[in-house]
matplotlib code that plots the C-alpha trace (Angstrom):
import matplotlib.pyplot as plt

x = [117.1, 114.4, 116.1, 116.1, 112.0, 111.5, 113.2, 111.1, 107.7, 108.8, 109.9, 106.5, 104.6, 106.6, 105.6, 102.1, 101.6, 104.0, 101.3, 98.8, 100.2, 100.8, 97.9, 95.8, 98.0, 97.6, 93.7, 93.7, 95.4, 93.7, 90.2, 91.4, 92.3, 89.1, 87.3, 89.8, 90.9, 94.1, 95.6, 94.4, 96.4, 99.5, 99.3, 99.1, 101.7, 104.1, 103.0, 103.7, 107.1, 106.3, 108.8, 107.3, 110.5, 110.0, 112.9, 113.6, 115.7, 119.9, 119.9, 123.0, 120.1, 117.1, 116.2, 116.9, 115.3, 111.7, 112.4, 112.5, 109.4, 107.8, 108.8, 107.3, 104.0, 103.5, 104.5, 101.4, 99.4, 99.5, 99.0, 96.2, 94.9, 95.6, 93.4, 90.5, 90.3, 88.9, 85.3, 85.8, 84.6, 87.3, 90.1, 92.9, 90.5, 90.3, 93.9, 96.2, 99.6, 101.6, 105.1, 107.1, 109.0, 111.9, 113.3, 116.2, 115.6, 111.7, 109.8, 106.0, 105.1, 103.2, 101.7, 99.4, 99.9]
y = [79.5, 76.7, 74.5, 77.4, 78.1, 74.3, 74.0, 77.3, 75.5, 72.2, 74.3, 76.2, 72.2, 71.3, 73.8, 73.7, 70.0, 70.9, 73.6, 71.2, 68.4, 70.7, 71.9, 68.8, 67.1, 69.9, 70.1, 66.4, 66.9, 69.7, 67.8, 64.8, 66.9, 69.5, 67.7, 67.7, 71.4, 70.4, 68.2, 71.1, 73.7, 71.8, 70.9, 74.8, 75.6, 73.5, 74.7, 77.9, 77.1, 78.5, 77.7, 77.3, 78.1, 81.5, 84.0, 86.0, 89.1, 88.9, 88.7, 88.5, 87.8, 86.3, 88.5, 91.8, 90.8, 90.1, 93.4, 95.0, 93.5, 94.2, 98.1, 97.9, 96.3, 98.2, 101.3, 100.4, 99.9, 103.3, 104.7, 102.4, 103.8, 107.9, 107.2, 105.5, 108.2, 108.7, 108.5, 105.2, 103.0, 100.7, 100.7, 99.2, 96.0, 95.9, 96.5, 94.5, 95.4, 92.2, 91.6, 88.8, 86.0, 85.0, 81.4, 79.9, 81.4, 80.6, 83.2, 81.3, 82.7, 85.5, 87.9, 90.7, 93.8]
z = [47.6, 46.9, 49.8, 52.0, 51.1, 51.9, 54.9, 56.4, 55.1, 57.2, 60.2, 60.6, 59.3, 62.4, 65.1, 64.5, 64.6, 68.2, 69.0, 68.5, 70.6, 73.3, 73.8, 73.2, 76.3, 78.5, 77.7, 78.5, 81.9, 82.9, 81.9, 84.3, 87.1, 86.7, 89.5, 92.3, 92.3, 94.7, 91.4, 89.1, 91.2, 91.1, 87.7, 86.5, 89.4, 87.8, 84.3, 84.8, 86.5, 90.1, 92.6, 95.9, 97.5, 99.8, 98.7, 102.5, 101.6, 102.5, 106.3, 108.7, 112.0, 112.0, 115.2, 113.0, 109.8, 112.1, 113.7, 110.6, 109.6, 112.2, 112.5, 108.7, 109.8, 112.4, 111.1, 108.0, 110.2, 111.7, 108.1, 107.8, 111.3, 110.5, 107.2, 108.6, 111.5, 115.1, 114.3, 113.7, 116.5, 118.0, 115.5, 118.1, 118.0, 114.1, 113.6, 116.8, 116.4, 115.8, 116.9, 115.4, 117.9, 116.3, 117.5, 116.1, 112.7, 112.3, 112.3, 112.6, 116.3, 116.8, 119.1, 119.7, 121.8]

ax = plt.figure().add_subplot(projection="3d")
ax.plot(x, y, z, "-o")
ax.set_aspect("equal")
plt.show()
């Protein structure tokens, strides 16, 4: 029992000198990069784990996934529309409808209606 009452002692000595180290190293990074907030953003992204990979949902088409996207956008912003109401001057203006042009798989072009 003894050996078993030591080894716990040594295990919690152990992760608070860790604790400690940790966080003095990351203090000391962060500190460096605190001037340049481009470094400072990476440096938390990666500490966090972030992956800057974008997840698209399953897709067969390209062409019917930016439909579909675009049936929801357009469809919120007809909501969005209905609550603000008529007596709102020039809503079409505020809120363009968007539809998606999808090329060869990218969907980065846009345009209004």
């Amino acid at each position: 029992m003894v050996h078993c009452e030591i080894h716990g002692d040594l295990c919690r000595n152990n992760n608070t000198l860790l604790c400690k180290e940790k966080k003095c190293f990351y203090s000391t990074k962060i500190e460096e990069r605190r001037k340049d907030k481009k470094k400072l953003f990476k440096l938390t992204k990666n500490l966090i784990g972030s992956n800057s990979k974008v997840n698209l949902p399953h897709f067969t088409s390209a062409e019917l996934l930016a439909n579909k996207f675009s049936t929801f956008v357009k469809r919120k912003t007809t909501i969005i529309r209905r609550k603000i109401g008529s007596d709102s001057p020039n809503t079409t203006a505020i809120f363009p409808l968007m539809h998606i042009l999808c090329s060869r798989g990218n969907f980065t072009l846009f345009s209004y209606q």
